[in-house]
C-alpha positions as CSV (number, residue, x, y, z in Angstrom):
1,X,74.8,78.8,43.1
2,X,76.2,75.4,43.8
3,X,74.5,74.7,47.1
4,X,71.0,72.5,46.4
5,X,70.1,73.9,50.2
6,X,70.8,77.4,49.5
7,X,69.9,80.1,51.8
8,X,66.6,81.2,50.3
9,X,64.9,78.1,49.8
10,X,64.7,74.6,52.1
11,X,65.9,71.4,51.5
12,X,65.2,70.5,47.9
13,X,61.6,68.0,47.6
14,X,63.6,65.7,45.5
15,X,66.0,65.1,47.6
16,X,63.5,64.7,51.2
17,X,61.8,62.1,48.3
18,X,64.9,59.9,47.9
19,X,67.6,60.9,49.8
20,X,70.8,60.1,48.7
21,X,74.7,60.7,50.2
22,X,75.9,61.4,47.0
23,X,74.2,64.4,47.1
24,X,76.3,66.1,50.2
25,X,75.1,69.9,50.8
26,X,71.5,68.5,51.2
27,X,72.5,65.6,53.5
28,X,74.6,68.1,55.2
29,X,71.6,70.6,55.6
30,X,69.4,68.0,57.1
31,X,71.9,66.7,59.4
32,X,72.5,70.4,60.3
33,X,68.7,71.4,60.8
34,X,68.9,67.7,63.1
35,X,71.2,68.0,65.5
36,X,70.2,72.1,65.4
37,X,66.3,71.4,66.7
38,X,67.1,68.6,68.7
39,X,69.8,70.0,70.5
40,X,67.6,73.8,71.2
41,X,64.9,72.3,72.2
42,X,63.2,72.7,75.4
43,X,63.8,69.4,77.0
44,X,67.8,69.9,75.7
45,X,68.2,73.6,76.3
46,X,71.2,73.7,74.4
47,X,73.1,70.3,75.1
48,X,74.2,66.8,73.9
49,X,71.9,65.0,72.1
50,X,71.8,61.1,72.0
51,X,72.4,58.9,68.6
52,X,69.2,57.5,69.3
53,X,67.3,60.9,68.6
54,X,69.1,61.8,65.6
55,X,68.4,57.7,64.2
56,X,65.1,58.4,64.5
57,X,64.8,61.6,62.8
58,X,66.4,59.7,59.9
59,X,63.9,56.8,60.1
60,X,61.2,59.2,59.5
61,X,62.8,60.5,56.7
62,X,63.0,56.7,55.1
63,X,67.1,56.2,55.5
64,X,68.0,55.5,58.8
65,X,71.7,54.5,57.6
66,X,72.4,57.9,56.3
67,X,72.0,59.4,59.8
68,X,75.7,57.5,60.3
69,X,77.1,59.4,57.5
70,X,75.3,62.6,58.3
71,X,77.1,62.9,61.2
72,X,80.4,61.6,60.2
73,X,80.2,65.3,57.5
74,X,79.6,67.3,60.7
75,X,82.5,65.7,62.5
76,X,85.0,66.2,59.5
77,X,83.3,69.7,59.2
78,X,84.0,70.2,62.5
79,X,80.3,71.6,63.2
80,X,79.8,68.6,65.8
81,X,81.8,66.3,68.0
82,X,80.8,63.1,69.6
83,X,80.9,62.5,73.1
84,X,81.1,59.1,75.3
85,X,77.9,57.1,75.5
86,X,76.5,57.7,71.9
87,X,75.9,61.6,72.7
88,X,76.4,64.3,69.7
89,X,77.4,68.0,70.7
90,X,77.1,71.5,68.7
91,X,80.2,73.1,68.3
92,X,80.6,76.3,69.2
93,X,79.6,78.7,65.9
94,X,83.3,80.6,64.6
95,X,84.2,82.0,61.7
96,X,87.7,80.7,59.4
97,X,89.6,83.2,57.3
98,X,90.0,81.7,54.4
99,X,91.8,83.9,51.5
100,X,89.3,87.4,51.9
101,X,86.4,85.1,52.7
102,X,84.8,84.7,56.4
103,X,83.6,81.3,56.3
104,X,81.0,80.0,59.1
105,X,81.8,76.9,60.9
106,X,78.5,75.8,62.8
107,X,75.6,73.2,62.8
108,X,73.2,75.9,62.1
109,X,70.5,75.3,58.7
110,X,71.3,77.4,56.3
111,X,67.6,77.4,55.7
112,X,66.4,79.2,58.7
113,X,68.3,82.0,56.7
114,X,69.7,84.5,60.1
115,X,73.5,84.0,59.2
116,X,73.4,87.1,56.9
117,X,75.2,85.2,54.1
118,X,76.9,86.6,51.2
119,X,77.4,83.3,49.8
120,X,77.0,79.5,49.3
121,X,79.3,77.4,47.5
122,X,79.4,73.5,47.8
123,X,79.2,72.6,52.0
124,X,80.9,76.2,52.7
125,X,79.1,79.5,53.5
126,X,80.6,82.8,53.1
127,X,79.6,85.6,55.9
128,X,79.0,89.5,54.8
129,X,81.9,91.4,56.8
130,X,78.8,93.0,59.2
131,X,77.5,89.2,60.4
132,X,81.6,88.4,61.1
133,X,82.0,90.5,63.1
134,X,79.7,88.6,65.7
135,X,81.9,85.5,65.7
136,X,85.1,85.0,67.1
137,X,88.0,83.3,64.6
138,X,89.4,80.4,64.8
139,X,92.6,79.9,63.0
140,X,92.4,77.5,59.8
141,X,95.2,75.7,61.1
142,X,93.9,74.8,64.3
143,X,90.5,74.1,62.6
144,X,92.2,71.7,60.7
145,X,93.3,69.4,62.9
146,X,97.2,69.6,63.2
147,X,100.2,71.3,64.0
148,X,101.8,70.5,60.5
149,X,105.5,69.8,60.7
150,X,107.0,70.2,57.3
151,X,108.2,67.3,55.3
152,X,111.5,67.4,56.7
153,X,110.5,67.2,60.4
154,X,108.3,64.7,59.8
155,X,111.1,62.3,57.9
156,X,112.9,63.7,60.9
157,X,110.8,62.0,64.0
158,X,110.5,59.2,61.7
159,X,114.0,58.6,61.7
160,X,113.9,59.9,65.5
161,X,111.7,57.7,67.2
162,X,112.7,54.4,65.1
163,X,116.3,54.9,66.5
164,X,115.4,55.3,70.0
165,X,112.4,52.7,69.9
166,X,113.4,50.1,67.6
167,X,113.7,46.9,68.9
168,X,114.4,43.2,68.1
169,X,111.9,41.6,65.7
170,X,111.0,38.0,65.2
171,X,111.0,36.2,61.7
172,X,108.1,37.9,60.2
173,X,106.1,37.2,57.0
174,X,103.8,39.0,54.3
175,X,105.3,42.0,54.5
176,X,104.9,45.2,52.4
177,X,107.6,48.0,51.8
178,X,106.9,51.4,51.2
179,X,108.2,52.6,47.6
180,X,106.9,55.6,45.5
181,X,106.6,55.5,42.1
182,X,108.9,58.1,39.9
183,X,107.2,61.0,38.4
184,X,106.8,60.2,34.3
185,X,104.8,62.3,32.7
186,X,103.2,65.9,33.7
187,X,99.4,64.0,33.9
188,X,100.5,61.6,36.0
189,X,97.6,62.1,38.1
190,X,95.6,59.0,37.5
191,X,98.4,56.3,38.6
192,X,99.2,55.5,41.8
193,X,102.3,57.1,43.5
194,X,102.8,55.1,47.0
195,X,104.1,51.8,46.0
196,X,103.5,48.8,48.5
197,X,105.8,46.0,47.7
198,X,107.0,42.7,48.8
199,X,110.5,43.5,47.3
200,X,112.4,44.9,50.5
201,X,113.0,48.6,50.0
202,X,114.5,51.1,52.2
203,X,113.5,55.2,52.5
204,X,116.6,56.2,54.6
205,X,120.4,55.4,53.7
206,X,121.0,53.5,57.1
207,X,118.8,50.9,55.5
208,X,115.4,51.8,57.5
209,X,112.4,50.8,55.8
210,X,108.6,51.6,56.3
211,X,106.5,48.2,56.3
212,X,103.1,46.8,56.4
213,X,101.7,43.5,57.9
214,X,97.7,42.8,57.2
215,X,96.7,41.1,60.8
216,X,93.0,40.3,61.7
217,X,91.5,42.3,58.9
218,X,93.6,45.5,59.1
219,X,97.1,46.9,58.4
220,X,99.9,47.1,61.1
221,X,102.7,50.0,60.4
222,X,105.9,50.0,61.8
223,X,109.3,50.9,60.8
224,X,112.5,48.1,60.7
225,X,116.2,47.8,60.3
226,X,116.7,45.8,57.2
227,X,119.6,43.2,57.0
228,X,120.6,41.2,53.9
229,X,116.9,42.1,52.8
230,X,115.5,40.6,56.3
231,X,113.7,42.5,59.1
232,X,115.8,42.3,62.0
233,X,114.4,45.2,64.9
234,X,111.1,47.1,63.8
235,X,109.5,50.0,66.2
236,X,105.7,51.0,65.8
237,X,104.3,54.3,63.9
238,X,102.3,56.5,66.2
239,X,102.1,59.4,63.8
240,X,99.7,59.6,60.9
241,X,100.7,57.3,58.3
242,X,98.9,59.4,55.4
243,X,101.5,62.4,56.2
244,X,103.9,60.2,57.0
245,X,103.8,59.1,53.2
246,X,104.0,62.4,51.9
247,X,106.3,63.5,53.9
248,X,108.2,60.5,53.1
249,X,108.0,60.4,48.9
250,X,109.1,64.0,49.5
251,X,112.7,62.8,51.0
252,X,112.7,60.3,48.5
253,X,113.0,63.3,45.8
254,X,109.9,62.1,44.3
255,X,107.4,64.1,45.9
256,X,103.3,63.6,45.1
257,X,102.5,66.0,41.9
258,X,99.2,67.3,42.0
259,X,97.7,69.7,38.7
260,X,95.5,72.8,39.1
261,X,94.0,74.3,36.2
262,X,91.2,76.8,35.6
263,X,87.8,75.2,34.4
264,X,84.5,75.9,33.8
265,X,83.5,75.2,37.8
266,X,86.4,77.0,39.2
267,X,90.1,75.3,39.6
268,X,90.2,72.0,39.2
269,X,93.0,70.8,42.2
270,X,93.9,67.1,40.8
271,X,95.7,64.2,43.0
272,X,96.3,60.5,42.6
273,X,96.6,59.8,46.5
274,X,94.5,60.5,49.5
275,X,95.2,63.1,51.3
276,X,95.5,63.3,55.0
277,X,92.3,64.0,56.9
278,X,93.3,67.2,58.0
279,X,94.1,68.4,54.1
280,X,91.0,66.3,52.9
281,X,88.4,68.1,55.5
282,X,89.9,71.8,53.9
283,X,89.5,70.4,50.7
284,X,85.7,69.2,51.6
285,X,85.1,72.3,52.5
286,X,85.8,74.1,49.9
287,X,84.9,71.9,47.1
288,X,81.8,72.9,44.9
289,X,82.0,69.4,43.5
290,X,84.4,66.1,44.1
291,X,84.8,64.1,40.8
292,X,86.4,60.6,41.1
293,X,88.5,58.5,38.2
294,X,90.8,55.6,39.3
295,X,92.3,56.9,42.7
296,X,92.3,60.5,41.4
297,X,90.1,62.9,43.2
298,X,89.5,66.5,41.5
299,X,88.4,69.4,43.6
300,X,86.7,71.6,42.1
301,X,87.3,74.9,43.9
302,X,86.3,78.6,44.0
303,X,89.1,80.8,42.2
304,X,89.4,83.1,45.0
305,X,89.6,80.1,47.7
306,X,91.5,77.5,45.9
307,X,95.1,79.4,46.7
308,X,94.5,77.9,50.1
309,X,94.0,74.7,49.2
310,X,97.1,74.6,46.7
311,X,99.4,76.5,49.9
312,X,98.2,73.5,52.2
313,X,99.1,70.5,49.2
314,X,102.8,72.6,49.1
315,X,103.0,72.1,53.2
316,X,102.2,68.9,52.7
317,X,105.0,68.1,50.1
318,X,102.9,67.9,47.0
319,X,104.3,69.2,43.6
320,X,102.5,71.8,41.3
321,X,101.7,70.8,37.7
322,X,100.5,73.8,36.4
323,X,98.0,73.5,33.1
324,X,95.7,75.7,30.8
């Protein structure tokens, strides 16, 4: 077992003692068994609880900060959703088909043991075929978050929308071009592929660029028209920049290489970049650990699950490395 809070025992005393983030299936358990009580209680009957409630249950616990993060797992989970006003919802309990595995999607404590589990790996829990059945299914696409264009569409609206949206730009300064490094070596994994660089640089022939501008703290995207190495008409990104990048470096012909190779844990699914949320909550899921060096993230992944995390990194435009 890989879960602290499995589904014969409760949350683990060393962890109520000093809890910690790091340590994400307990964190995830309690934040479970929170919004779980508060929400079926009397005075709720089912319903939206307030932020308030949940901060509290946290302060009695000693770390009132972790409540934030709690909740932000449950949300990326999709087990929760926040609603205006501070309030926190349930979502409703479904099951995701993932490989031969019926995974169950709902803030309910694994603790209070009545899912009829066959298994729990990491922050996912595997259904027996007989407790299922109960649920309805939700597809894992839709449970993901998007409608996933391939790389090619995506370069596509890119292309697309700067055309029809592009307009004249004023003399701007401190900006950032998009460039991707070329693939060097097989275990390239721990350097950085997405380049941002002052040199101008161009990802389509007719001289388009992708660009960044730091303002007030944060990063403005937009695409331009470059001229004698000068911006000269830029239009805004409103699609996700993470896929965009992909998406991009995969036009480019240098698309993101990621390794998976069998380990003592289960496959170990390497990658130097972040992935998109939608691609990073699948992999959360299924992780039984997350090990970190430089900007490399390895998942450590089930053998019978991780084919459906490698699929989604292909969709996405990634590269296999295959090792021993």
């Amino acid at each position: 077992m890989y879960c602290v809070a499995d589904y014969k025992q409760s949350l683990p005393l060393s962890w109520l003692q000093a809890p910690t983030e790091k340590n994400r299936p307990a964190l995830l358990e309690f934040s479970r068994g929170t919004l779980y009580s508060l929400s079926n209680s009397k005075k709720q009957n089912g319903g939206e609880v307030h932020i308030s409630s949940i901060r509290h249950v946290f302060e009695r616990l000693g770390s009132a900060s972790l409540a934030r993060v709690g909740l932000k797992l449950l949300k990326l989970l999709r087990e929760a959703e926040s609603l205006p006003g501070g309030y926190w919802i349930p979502t409703p309990f479904r099951v995701l088909d993932i490989g031969n595995c019926s995974v169950f999607v709902g803030a309910v404590p694994t603790a209070i043991d009545c899912l009829e589990l066959n298994r729990c790996e990491g922050l996912y829990r595997i259904l027996t075929s007989e407790a299922a059945s109960r649920f309805p299914r939700q597809d894992l696409s839709s449970w993901m978050g998007n409608t996933f264009n391939t790389p090619a569409s995506e370069f596509s609206i890119f292309l697309k929308r700067h055309l029809s949206t592009a307009s004249p730009a004023n003399n701007q300064t401190d900006i950032e071009y998009f460039n991707v490094a070329p693939i060097v070596s097989k275990r390239s994994n721990n350097t950085r592929h997405f380049l941002w660089q002052t040199r101008p640089s161009s990802v389509a022939e007719n001289q388009i660029a992708l660009c960044r501008q730091r303002k007030f703290g944060f990063y403005r995207y937009f695409s331009s028209d470059l001229r004698s190495d000068r911006v000269v008409s830029e239009a805004a990104i409103e699609t996700s920049v993470p896929r965009l990048l992909f998406s991009l470096a995969h036009q480019l012909g240098s698309p993101v290489p990621f390794s998976a190779r069998n380990g003592v844990e289960g496959v170990e699914i390497s990658i130097a970049e972040q992935l998109p949320v939608e691609e990073y909550r699948l992999a959360l899921l299924l992780s039984r650990r997350i090990a970190y060096q430089g900007h490399s993230r390895t998942f450590y992944v089930a053998p019978e699950l991780a084919p459906t995390l490698i699929e989604r990194l292909q969709n996405l435009g990634c590269v296999m490395e295959t090792g021993k």
